[in-house]
C-alpha positions in Angstrom: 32.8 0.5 -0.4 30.8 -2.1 -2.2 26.8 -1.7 -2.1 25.4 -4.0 0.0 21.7 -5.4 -0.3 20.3 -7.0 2.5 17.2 -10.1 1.6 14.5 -10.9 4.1 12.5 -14.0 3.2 12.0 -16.1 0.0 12.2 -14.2 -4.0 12.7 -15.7 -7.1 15.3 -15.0 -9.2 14.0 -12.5 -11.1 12.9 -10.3 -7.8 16.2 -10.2 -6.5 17.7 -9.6 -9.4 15.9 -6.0 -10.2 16.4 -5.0 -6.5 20.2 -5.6 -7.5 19.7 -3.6 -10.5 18.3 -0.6 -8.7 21.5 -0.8 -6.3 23.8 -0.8 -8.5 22.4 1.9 -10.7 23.8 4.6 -8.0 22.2 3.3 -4.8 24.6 2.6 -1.8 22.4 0.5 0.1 19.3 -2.4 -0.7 17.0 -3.8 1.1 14.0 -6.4 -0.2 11.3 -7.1 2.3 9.7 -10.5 2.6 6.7 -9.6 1.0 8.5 -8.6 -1.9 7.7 -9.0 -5.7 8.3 -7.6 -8.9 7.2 -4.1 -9.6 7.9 -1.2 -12.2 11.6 -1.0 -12.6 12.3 -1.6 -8.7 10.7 -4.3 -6.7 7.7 -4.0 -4.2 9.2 -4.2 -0.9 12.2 -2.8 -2.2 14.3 0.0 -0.7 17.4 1.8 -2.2 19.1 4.5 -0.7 21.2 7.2 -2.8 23.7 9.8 -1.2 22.7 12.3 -3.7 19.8 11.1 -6.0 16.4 10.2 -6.6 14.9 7.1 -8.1 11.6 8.3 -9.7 10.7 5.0 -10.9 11.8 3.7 -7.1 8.9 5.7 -5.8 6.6 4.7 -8.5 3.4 5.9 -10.3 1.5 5.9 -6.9 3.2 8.4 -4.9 2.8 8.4 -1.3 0.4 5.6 -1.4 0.1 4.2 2.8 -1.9 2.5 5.0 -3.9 4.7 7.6 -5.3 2.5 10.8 -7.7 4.6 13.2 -8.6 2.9 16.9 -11.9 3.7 17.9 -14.1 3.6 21.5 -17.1 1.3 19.6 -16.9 -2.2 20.2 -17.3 -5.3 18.3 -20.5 -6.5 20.0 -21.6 -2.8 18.7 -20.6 -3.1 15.1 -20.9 -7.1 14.3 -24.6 -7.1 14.1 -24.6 -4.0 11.8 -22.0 -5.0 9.7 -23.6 -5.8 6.5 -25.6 -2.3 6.4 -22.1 -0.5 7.5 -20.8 -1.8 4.7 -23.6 -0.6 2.3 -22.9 2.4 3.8 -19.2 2.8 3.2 -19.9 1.9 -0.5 -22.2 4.3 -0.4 -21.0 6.9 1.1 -17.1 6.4 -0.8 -16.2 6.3 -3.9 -14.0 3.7 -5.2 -12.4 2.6 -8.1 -10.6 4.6 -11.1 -11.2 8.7 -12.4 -14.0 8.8 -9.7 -15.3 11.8 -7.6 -15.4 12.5 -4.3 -19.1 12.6 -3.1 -18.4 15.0 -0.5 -15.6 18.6 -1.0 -13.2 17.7 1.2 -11.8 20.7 2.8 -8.2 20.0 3.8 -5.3 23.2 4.1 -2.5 22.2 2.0 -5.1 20.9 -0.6 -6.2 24.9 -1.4 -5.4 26.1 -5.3 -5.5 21.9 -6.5 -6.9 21.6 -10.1 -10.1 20.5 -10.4 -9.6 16.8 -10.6 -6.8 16.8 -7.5 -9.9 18.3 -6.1 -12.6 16.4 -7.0 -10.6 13.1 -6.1 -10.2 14.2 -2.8 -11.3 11.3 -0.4 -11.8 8.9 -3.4 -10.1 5.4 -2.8 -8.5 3.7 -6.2 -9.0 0.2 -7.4 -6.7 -2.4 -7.2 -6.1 -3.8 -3.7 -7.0 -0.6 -2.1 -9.5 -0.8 0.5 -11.3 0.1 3.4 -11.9 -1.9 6.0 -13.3 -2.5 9.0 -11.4 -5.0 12.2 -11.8 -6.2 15.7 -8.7 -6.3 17.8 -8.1 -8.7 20.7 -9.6 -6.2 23.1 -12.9 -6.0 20.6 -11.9 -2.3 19.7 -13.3 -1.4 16.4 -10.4 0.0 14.0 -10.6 1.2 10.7 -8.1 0.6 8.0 -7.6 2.3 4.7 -5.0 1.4 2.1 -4.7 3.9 -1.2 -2.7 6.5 -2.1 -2.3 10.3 -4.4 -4.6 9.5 -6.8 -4.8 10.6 -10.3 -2.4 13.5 -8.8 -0.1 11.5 -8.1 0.0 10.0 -11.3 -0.1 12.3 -13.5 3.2 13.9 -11.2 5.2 10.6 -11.7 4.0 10.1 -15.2 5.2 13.9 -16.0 8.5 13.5 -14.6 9.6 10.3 -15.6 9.0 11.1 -19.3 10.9 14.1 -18.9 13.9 11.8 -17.5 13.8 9.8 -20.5 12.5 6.7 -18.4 11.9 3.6 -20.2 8.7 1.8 -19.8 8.4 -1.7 -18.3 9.4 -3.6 -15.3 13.0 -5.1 -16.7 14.1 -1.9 -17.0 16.9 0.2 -15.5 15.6 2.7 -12.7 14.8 6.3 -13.3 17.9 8.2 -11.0 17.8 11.8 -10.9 20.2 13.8 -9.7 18.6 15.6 -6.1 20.1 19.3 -7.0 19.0 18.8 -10.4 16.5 21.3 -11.5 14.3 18.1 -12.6 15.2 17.0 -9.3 14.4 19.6 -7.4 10.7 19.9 -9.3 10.3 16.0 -8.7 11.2 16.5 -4.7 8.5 19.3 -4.5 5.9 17.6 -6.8 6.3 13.8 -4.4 6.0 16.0 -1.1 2.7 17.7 -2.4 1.4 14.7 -3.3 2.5 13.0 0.0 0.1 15.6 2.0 -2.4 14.9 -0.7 -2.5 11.3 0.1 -2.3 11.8 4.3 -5.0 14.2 3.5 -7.5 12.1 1.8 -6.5 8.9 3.9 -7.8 11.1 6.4 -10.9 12.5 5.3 -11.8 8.6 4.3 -11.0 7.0 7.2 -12.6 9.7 9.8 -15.5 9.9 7.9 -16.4 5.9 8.2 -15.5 6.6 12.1 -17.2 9.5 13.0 -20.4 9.4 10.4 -20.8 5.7 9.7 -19.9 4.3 13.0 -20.7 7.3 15.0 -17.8 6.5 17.1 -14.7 8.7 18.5 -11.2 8.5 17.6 -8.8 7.0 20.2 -5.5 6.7 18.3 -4.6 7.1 14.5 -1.2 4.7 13.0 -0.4 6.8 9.6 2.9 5.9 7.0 3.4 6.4 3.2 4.9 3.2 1.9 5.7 4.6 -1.8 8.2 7.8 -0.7 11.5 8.9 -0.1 12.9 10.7 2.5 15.9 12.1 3.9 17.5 10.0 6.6 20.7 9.5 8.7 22.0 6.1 8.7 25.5 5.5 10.7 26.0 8.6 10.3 25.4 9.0 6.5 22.4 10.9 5.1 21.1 9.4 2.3 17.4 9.9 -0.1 16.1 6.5 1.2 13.5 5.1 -1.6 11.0 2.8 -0.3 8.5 1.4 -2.6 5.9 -1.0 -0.7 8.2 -0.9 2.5 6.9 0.3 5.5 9.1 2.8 7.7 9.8 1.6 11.3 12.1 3.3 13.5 12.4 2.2 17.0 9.0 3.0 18.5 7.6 4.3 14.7 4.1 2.1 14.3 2.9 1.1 11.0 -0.7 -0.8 9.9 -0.1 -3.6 7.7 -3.0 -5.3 6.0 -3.0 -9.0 5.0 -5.1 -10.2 1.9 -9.1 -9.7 2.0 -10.0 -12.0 4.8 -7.0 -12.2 6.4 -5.8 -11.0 9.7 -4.4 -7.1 9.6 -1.2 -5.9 12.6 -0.3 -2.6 14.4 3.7 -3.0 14.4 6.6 -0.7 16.0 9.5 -0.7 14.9 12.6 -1.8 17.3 16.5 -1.1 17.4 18.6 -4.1 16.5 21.5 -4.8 14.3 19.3 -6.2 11.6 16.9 -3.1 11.7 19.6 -0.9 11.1 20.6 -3.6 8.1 17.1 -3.0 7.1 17.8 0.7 7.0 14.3 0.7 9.6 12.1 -0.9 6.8 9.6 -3.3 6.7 6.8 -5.0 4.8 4.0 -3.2 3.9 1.4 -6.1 3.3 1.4 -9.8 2.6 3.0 -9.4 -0.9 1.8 -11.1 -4.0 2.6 -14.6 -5.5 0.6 -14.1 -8.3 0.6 -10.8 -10.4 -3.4 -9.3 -10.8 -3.0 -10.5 -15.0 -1.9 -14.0 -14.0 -4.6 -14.4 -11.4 -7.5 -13.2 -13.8 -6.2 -14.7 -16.4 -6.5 -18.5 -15.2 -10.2 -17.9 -15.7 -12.3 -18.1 -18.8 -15.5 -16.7 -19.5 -18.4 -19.2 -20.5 -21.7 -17.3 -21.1 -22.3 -15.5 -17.6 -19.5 -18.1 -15.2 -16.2 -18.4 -15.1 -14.6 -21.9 -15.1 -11.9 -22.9 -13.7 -8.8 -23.8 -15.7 -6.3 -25.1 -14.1 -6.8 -26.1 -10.6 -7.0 -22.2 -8.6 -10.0 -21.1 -6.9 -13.1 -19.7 -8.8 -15.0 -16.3 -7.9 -18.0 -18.9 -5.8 -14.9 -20.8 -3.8 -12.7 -16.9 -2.9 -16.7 -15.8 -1.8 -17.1 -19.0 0.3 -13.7 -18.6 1.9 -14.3 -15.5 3.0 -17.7 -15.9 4.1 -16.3 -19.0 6.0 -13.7 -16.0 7.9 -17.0 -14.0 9.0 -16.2 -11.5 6.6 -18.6 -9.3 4.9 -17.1 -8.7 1.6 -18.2 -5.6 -1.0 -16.6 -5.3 -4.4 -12.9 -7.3 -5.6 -12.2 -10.3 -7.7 -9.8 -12.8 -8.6 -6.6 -10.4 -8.8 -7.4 -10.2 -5.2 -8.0 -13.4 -4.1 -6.2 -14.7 -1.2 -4.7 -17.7 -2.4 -2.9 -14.7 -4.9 -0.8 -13.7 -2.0 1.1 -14.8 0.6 0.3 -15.2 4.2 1.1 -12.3 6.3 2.3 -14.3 9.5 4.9 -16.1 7.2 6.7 -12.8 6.4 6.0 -10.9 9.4 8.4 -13.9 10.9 10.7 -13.3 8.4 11.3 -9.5 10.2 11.8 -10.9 13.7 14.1 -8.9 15.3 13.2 -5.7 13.5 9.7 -5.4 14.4 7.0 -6.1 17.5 3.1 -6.5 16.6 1.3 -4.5 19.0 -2.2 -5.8 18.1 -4.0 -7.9 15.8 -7.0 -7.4 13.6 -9.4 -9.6 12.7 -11.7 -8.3 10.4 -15.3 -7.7 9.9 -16.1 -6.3 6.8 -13.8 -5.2 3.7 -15.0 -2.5 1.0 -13.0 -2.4 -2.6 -13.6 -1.1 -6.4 -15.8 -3.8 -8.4 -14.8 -6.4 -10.4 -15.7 -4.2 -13.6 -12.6 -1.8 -12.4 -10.0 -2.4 -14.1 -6.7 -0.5 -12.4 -4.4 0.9 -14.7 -1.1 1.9 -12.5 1.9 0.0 -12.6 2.8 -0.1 -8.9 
């Protein structure tokens, strides 16, 4: 039977032509998510799955990176006039950005017998568009939401075993596809799973901290999924190694968090049965997905003595801080590779799922933490 890839919203060419790649390099199924863009070797909000293989470049250099959202009992009227010293405090208290240490030793079972810098990371949060941040949903409970993944772990994992597979380097380039009872497949498989716990694990530790010791609040309910994995599923009644890289899991009654850009308005989904979810091989989006890689957004800008002008029409650093002061957001770190008008808007491709998914609540938010604009992020996915 002829592999089948099934396309939610609007790509360009050149999208939808690597997810076809990926397929056809032993996949049996595709799917690309509507906020889908180009990534390393297979597309963001891309999803593959193999009868019998791995893709190692499908699950990318940021293994088991996900979205943790934790409901708590404080309330907005609590938190809003506190905001901007909570947020001093969660850039305090955090570290963020690249090779950083944990201020705290995050004790955590599975983590025991780490080297030192799986260790030391433990709890960190990366650079990029990873984030913590605080939100108000429509009853004015306080949630926090996190967004990173393994860390230099899980790096240094992928890294490792795509060089021993011969991978190519680049994003036009065939996938990495490993054979599951492989010996190199078989290390890979136990190398992504530790770093899955690794990245749960220090979601965790980041997350609860900000709600128990910043907030001082209690935990109601906690929405947890890897976006950058693969896992063994049953799908009509074939198992397959299904390879999501920035596509959220959602099984009927599965929830996911899914962030928009800085500023924008964050969801609590579950996933629902339908004809097109099982098309969708129970994936959706895992964010608002870029129109603008980070280089292409930075790179509009020039440097003129301490400002940057504009050259060509897209917002400047003062404009992306007015608009988001304009949301009531208390902003501490990004820059332009983050900038809103860089991605797309989240309700446009949340429609494009209808059918697959419900949104259970909405979050508005309050105040978003992220590495500097000196932090320069390295990874590829």
């Amino acid at each position: 039977m002829e592999a089948t890839t099934k396309i939610f919203g609007q790509h360009d060419e050149a999208t939808i032509k690597q997810i076809e790649r990926c397929v056809a390099a032993g996949g049996d199924r595709g799917v690309l998510c509507a906020d889908g863009h180009k990534g390393y070797a297979q597309p963001i909000g891309g999803v593959v799955a193999y009868k019998d293989k791995i893709s190692l470049s499908g699950v990318g250099f940021d293994i088991a990176c996900g979205n943790l959202a934790i409901r708590t009992d404080a309330k907005r009227h609590e938190i809003a006039p506190k905001i901007d010293r909570i947020m001093d405090d969660v850039v305090h208290e955090i570290s963020f950005g690249i090779g950083r240490k944990s201020k705290r030793r995050v004790e955590h079972e599975p983590m025991h017998g780490l080297k030192p810098m799986a260790e030391d990371q433990l709890g960190t949060v990366g650079g990029g568009n990873h984030y913590v941040d605080l939100f108000a949903d429509e009853e004015d409970h306080i949630w926090v939401g996190v967004h990173f993944g393994s860390r230099g772990l899980g790096h240094k994992t992928a890294t490792h075993f795509l060089k021993a597979a011969g991978a190519k380097d680049g994003m036009d380039v065939p996938p990495t596809v490993v054979g599951e009872k492989s010996e190199l497949g078989h290390d890979y498989l136990a190398g992504m799973h530790l770093a899955g716990r690794y990245a749960y694990a220090g979601r965790e530790a980041v997350a609860r901290y900000v709600a128990r010791e910043i907030l001082g609040a209690k935990i109601l309910e906690e929405v947890h999924n890897h976006h950058n994995f693969a896992w063994r599923e049953k799908h009509n009644g074939v198992e397959y190694w299904v390879v999501r890289k920035g596509a959220t899991p959602a099984f009927a009654g599965q929830k996911g968090f899914v962030g928009g850009s800085m500023g924008d308005d964050a969801v609590i989904i579950e996933g629902i049965d339908s004809p097109i979810s099982r098309e969708s091989l129970f994936s959706t989006i895992h964010g608002a997905g870029r129109i603008m890689s980070r280089t292409a957004a930075k790179g509009r800008f020039e440097k003129v003595g301490k400002k940057r002008i504009r050259r060509d029409g897209l917002v400047r650093h003062d404009e992306m801080m007015k608009w988001i002061a304009d949301k009531g957001v208390v902003l501490r770190g990004g820059d332009l590779d983050e900038a809103p008008q860089a991605y797309r808007r989240l309700p446009d491709v949340l429609a494009a799922h209808a059918g697959t998914i419900r949104i259970l609540h909405t979050l508005r938010p309050l105040g978003v933490a992220m590495a500097g604009r000196d932090i320069v992020d390295p990874y590829k996915d």
